[in-house]
C-alpha positions in Angstrom: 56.1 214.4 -41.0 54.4 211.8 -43.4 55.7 211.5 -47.2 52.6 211.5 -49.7 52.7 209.2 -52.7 50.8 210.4 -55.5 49.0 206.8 -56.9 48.1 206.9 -60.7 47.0 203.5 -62.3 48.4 203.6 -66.0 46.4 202.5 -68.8 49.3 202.2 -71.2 51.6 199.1 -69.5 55.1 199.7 -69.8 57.2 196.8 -71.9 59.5 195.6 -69.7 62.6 193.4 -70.9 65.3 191.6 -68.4 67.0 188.7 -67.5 64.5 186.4 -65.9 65.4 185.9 -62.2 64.4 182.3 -62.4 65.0 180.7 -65.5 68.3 182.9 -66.5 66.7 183.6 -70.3 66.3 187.1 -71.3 62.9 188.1 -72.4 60.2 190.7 -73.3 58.0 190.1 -70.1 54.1 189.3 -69.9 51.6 192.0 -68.4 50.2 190.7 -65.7 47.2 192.4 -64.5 45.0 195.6 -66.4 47.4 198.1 -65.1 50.9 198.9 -63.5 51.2 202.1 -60.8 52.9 205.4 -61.3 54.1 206.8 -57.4 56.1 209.5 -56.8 56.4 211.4 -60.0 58.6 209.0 -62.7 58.8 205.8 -60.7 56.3 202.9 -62.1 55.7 199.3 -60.2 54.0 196.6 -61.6 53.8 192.7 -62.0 55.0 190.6 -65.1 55.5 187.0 -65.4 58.5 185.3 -67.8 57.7 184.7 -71.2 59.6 181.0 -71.1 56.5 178.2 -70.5 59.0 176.0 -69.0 59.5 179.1 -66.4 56.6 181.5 -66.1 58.1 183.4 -63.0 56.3 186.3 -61.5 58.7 189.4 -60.7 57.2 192.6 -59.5 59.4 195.6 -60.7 60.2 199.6 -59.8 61.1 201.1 -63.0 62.2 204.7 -64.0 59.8 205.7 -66.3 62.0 208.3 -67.7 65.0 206.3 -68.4 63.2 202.4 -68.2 66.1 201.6 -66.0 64.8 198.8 -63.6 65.1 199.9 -60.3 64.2 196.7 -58.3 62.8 193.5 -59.1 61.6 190.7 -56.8 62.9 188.1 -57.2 65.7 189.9 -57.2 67.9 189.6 -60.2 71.1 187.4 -59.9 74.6 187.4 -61.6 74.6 184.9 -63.9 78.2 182.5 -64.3 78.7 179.5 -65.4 78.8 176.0 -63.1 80.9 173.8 -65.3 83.4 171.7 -63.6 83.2 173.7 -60.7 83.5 171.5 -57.3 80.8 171.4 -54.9 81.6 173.4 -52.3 83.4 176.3 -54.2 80.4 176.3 -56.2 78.0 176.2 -53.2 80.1 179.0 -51.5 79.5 181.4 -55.1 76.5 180.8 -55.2 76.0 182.4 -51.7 78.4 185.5 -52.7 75.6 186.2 -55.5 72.4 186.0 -53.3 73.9 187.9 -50.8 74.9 190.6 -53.6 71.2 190.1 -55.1 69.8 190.8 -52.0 72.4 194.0 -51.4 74.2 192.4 -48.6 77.3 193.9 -50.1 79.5 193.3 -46.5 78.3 189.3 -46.4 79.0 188.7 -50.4 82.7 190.3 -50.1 83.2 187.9 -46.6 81.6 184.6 -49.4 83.9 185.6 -51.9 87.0 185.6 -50.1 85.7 182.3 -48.4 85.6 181.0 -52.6 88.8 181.9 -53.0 90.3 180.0 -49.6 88.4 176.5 -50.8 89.7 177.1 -54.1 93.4 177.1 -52.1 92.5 174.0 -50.4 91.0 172.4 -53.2 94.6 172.8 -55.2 96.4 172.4 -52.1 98.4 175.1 -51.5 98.5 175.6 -48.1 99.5 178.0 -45.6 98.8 180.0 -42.2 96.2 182.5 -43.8 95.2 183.3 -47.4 97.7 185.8 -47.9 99.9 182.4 -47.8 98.2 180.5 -49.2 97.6 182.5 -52.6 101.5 182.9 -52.5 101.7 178.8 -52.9 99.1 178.8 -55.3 101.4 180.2 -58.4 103.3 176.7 -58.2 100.2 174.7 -58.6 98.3 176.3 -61.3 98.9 178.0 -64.5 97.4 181.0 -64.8 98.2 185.0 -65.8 100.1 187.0 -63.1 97.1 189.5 -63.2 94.5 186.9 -61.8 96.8 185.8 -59.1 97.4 189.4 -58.7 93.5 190.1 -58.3 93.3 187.2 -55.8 95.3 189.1 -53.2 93.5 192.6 -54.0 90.2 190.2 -53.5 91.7 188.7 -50.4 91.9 192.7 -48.9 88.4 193.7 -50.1 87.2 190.5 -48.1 88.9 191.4 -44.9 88.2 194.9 -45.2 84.5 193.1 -45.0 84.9 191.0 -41.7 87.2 193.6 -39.7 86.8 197.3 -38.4 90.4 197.7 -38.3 91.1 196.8 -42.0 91.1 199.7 -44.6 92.2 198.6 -48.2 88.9 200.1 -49.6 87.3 203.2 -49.0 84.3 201.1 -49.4 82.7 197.8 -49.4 79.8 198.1 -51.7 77.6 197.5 -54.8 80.9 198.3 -57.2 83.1 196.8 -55.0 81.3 193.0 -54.7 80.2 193.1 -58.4 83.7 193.9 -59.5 85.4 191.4 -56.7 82.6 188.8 -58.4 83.4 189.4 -62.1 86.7 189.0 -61.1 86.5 185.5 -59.3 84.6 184.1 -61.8 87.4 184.6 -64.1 89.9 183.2 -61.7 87.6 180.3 -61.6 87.3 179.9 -65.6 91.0 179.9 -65.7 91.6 177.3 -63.1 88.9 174.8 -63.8 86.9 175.4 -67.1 89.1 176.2 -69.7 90.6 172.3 -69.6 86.8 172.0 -70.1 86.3 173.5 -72.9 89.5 172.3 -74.8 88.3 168.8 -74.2 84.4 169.9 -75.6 86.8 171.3 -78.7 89.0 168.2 -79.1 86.1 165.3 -79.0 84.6 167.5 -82.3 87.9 166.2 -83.8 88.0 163.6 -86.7 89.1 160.9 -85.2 92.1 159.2 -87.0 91.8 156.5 -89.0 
């Protein structure tokens, strides 16, 4: 049995605002041709391009014309965080966690996250026989709360509920679970290597003494 789209070129474009998948910047985004597509009743695709000239990036959308909630976009969009002070390969391991999640490989950003959290173990060394250990070593090199060291181990689960059948912390491993487990790492890495960061940015706006 074939599903029939019902195909209705708009006249009136719909003004679609988001977070540029390429430059980052939030923005009211250009039409890009005469018209955008209504299929299958309330659902409305189109093409717009990033109102930043240094940018100009083309996303095609699926919006809900009833509640303008984007759907989908391609590119798709990312979760933004910030790279300060972040070494390279604890960066470069984040960065994968977040296209994988962009691109709703939900089991492959929870295995990248708990693969962040291991180099960031290494990188402080605290060392041990798996990462259950080697978060447990971790309180006596770093200063941070007791809730994000608490979060590591709940994100250590989540990540081996990911890579093993057996393992059953979650009852899922999905869109709420990786954006939360993400959120929550890029706290744990604000507190362990950006904060110092910042205090420095704050203390070199200092009068300096005379």
């Amino acid at each position: 049995m074939y599903q029939v789209f019902i195909t209705q070129a708009l006249d009136k474009r719909k003004s679609v605002t988001m977070r540029c998948p390429g430059c980052g910047h939030y923005g009211t985004f250009k039409t890009l041709l005469n018209h955008d597509l209504r299929i299958v009743q309330s659902t409305i695709i189109g093409l717009r391009f990033c109102p930043n000239e240094r940018c100009q990036t083309i996303v095609y959308f699926v919006l809900d014309e009833k509640t303008n909630l984007l759907l989908q976009t391609f590119p798709p969009l990312r979760i933004d965080f910030d790279k300060t002070n972040l070494p390279d390969e604890i960066l470069k391991c984040l960065e994968e966690a977040i296209t994988c999640h962009a691109n709703q490989c939900y089991t492959a950003s929870a295995i990248m996250i708990r693969k962040t959290l291991d180099l960031l173990c290494v990188d402080k060394g605290a060392n041990g026989a798996n990462l259950k250990d080697k978060i447990a070593k971790l309180r006596a090199k770093i200063i941070v709360p007791d809730e994000l060291l608490e979060g590591m181990d709940a994100l250590r689960l989540l990540g081996n509920d990911a890579a093993h059948i057996e393992a059953k912390a979650y009852n899922d491993v999905g869109k709420d679970e990786v954006e939360i487990g993400l959120e929550f790492t890029k706290e744990i890495l604000k507190a362990v290597y950006q904060y110092s960061a910042l205090v420095d940015k704050l203390n070199s706006l200092k009068k300096k003494e005379a």
